[in-house]
Structures are given as C-alpha cells and as structure tokens.
N, CA, C and O atoms as a MOPAC input file, in Angstrom:
PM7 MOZYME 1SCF
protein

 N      7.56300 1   -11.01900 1   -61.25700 1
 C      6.12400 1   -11.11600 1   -61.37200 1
 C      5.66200 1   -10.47200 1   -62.67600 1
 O      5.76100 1    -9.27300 1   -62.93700 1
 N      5.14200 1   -11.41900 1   -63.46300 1
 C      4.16800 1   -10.44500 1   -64.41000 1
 C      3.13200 1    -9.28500 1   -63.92800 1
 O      2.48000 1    -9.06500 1   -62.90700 1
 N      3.35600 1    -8.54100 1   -65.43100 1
 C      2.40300 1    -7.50700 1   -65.06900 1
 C      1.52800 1    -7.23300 1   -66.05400 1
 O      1.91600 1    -7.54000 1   -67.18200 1
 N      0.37300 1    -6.70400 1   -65.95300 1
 C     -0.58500 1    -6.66700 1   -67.16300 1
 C     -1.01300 1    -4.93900 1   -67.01300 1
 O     -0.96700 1    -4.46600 1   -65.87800 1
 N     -1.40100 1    -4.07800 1   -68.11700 1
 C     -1.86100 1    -2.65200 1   -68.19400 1
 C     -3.49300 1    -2.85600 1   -68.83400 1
 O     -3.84800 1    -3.33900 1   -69.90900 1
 N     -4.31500 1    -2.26700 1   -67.68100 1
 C     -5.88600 1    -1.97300 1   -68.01200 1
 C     -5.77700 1    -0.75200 1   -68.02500 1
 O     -5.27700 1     0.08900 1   -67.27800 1
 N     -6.41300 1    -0.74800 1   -69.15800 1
 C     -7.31900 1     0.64200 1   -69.62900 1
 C     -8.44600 1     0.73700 1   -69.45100 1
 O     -9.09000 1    -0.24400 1   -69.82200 1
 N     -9.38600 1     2.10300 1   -68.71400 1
 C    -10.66900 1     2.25600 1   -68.78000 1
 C    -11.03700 1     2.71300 1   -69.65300 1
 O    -10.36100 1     3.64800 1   -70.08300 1
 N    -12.32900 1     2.32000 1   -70.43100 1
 C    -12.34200 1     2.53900 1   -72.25200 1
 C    -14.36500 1     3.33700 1   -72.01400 1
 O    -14.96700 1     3.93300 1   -72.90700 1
 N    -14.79300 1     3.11500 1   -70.91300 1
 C    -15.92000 1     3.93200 1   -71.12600 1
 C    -15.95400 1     4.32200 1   -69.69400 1
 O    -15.28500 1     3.81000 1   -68.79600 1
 N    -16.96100 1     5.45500 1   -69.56600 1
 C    -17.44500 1     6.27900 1   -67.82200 1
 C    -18.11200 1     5.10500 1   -67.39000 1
 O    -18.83800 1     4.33200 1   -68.01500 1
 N    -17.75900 1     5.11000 1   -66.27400 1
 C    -18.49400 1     4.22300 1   -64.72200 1
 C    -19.89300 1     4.99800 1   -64.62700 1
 O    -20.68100 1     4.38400 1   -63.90700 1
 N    -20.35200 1     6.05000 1   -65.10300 1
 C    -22.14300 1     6.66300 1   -65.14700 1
 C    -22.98300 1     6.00400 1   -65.24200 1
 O    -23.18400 1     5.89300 1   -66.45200 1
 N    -23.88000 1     5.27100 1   -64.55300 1
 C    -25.02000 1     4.90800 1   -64.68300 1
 C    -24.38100 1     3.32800 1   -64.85500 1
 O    -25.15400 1     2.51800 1   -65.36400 1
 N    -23.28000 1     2.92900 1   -64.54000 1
 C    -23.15400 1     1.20200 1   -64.30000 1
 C    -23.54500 1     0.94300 1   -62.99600 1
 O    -23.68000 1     1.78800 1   -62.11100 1
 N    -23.80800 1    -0.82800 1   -62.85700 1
 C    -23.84500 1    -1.09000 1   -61.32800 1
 C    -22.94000 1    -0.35500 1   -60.78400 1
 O    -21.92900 1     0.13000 1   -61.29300 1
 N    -23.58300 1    -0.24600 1   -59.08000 1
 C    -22.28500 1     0.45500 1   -58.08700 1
 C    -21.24300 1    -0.73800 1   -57.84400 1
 O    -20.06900 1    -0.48500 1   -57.57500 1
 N    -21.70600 1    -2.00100 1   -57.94700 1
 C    -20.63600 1    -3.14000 1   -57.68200 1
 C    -19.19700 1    -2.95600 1   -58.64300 1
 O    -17.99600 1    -2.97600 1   -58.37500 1
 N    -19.97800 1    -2.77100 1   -59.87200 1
 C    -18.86100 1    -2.65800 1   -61.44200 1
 C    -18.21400 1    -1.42800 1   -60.88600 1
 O    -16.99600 1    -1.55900 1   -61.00300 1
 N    -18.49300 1    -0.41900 1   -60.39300 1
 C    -17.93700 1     0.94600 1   -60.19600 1
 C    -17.15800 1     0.69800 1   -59.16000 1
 O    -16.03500 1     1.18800 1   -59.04200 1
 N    -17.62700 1     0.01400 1   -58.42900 1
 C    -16.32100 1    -0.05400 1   -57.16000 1
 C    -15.39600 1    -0.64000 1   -57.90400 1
 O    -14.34900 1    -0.04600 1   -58.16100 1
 N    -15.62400 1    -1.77400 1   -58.31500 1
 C    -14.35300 1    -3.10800 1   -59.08000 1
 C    -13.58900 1    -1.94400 1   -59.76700 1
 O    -12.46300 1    -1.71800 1   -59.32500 1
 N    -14.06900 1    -1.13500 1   -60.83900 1
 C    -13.25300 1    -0.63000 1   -61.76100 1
 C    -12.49700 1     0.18500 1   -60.60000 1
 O    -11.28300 1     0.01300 1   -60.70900 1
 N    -12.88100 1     1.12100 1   -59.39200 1
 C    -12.08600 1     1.59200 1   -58.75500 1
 C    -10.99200 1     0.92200 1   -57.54600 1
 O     -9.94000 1     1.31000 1   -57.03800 1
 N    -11.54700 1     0.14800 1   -57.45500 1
 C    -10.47900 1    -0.97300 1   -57.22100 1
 C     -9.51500 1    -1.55400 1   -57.47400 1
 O     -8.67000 1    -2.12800 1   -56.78700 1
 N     -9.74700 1    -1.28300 1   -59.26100 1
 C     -8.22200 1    -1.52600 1   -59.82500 1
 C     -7.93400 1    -0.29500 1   -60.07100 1
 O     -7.50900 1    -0.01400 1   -61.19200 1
 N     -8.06400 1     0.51100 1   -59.28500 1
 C     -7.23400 1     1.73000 1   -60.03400 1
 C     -7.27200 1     2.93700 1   -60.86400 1
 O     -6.46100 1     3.86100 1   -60.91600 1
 N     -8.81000 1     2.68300 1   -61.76100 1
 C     -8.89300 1     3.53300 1   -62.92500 1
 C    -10.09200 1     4.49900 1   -62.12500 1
 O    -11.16000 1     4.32200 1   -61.53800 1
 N     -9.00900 1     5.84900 1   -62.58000 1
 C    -10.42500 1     6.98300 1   -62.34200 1
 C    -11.03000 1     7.77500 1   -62.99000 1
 O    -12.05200 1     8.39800 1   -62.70400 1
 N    -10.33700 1     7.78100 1   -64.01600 1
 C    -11.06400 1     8.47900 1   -65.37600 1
 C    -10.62900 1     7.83200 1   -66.64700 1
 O     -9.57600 1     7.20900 1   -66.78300 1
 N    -11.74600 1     8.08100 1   -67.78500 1
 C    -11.20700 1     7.18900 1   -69.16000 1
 C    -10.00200 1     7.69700 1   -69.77200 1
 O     -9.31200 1     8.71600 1   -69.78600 1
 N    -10.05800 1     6.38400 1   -70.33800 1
 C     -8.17200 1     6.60400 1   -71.31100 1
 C     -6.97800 1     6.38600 1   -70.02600 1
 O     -5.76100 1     6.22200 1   -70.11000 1
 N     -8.10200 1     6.47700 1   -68.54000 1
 C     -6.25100 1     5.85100 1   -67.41300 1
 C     -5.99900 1     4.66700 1   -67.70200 1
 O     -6.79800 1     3.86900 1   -68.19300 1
 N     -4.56900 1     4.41100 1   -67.34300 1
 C     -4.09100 1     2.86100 1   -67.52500 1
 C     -3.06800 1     2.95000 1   -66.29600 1
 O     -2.30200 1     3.81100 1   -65.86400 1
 N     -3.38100 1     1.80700 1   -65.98500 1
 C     -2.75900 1     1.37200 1   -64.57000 1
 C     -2.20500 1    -0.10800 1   -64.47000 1
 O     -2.95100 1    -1.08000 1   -64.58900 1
 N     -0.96500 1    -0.20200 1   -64.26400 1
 C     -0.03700 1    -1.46400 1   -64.04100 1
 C     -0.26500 1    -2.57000 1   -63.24200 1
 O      0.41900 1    -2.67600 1   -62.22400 1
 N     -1.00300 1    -3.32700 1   -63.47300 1
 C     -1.32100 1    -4.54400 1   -62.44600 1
 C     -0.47700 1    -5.59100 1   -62.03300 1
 O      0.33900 1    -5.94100 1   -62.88500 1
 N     -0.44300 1    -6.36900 1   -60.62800 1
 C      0.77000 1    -7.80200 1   -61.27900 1
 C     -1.01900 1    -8.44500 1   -61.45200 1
 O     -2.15000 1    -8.25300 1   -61.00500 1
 N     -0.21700 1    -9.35000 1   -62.48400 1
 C     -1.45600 1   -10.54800 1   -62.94900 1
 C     -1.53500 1   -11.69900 1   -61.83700 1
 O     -0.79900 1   -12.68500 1   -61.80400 1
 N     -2.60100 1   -11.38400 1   -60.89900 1
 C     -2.96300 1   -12.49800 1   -60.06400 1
 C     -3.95400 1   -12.81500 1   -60.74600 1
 O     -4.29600 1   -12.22000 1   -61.76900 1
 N     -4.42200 1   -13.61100 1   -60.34500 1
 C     -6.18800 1   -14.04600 1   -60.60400 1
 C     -7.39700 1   -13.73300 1   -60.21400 1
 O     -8.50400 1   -13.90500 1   -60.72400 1
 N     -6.84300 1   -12.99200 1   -58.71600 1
 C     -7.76300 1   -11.77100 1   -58.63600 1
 C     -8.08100 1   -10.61600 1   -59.07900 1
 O     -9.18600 1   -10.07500 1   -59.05800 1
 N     -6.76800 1   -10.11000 1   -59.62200 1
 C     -6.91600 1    -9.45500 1   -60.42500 1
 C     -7.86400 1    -9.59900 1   -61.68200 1
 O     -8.80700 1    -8.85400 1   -61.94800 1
 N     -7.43000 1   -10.71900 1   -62.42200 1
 C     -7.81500 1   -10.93100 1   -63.69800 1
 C     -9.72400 1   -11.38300 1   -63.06500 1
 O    -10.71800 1   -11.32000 1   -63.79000 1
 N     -9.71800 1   -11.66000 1   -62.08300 1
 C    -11.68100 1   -11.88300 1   -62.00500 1
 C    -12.37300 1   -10.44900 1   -61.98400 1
 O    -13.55100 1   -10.40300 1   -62.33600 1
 N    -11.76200 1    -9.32900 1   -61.61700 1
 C    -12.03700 1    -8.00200 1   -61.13400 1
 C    -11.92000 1    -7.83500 1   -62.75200 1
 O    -12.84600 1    -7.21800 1   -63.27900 1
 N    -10.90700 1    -8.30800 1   -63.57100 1
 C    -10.88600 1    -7.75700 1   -65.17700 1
 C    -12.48000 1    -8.16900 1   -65.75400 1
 O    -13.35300 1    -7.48500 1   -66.28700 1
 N    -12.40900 1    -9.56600 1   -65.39300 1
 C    -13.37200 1   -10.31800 1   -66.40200 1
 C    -14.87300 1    -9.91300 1   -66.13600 1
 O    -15.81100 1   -10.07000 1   -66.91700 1
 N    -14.91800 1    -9.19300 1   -64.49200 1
 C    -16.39500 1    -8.66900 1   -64.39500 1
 C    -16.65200 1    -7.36800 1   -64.86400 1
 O    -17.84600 1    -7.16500 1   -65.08100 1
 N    -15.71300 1    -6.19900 1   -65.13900 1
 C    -15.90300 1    -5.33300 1   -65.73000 1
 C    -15.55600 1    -5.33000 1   -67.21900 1
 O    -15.33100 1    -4.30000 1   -67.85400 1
 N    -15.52800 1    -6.70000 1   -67.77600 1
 C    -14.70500 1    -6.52300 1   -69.40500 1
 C    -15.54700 1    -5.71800 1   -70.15000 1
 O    -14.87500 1    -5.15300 1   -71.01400 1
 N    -16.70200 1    -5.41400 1   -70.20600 1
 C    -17.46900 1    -4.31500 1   -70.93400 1
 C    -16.56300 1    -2.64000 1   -70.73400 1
 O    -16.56100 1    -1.75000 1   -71.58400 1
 N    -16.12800 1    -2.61100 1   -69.89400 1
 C    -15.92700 1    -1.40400 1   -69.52100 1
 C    -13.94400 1    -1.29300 1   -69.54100 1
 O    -13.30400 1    -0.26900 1   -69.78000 1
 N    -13.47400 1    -2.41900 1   -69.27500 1
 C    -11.55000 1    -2.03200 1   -69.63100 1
 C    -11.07600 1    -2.62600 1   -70.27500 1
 O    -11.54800 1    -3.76300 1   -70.30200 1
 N     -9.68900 1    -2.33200 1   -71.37400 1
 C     -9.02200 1    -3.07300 1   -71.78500 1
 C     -7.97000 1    -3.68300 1   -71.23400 1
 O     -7.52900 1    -2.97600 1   -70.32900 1
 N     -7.37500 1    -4.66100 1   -71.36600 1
 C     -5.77900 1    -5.21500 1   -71.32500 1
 C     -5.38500 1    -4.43200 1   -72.42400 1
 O     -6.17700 1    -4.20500 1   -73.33900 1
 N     -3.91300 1    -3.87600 1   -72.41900 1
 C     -2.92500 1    -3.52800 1   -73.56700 1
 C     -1.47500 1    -3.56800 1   -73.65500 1
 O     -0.94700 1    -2.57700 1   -73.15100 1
 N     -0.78400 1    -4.31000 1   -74.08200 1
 C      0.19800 1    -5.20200 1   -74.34500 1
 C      1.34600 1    -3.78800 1   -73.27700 1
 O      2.54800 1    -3.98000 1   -73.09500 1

C-alpha cells in the first residue's frame, strides 16, 4: 500500500471546528507533526479540505 506524510504547517486556533476535527483525524496535534498515511481517497478528501492548513512531503 502506498503511503503519503502530512504535515501540519499552521495552529487549528480560531479555524472551523469541522477543519479542526479533520486535521485531528488525521493525526496531527501540534505544528511541524507529520504523520504516515496509506493514500486512500479518504484520506486524500480529509487532505483536500484542510489544504490551507497541511502539507504532503515526499
């Protein structure tokens, strides 16, 4: 299975609570964490609604 690494790149403070759950949902609890995903597509929709807020990094 592939796997993809998100990074949280700004604070969850003052975002929707929806975006704040998602980002904790995948995993990230403070900035600069990076956490190992497999690349489903659920995954990657949980990426694409918080993309303001994590990176992918190789």
């Amino acid at each position: 299975m592939k796997k993809i690494k998100v990074r949280l790149l700004k604070s969850i403070n003052s975002v929707n609570r929806t975006h704040a759950a998602t980002v904790r949902g995948l995993g990230l609890k403070r900035i600069d964490h990076v956490v190992e995903l497999v690349d489903t597509p659920a995954v990657r929709g949980m990426i694409n609604k918080v993309n303001y807020l994590v990176r992918i990094d190789s």
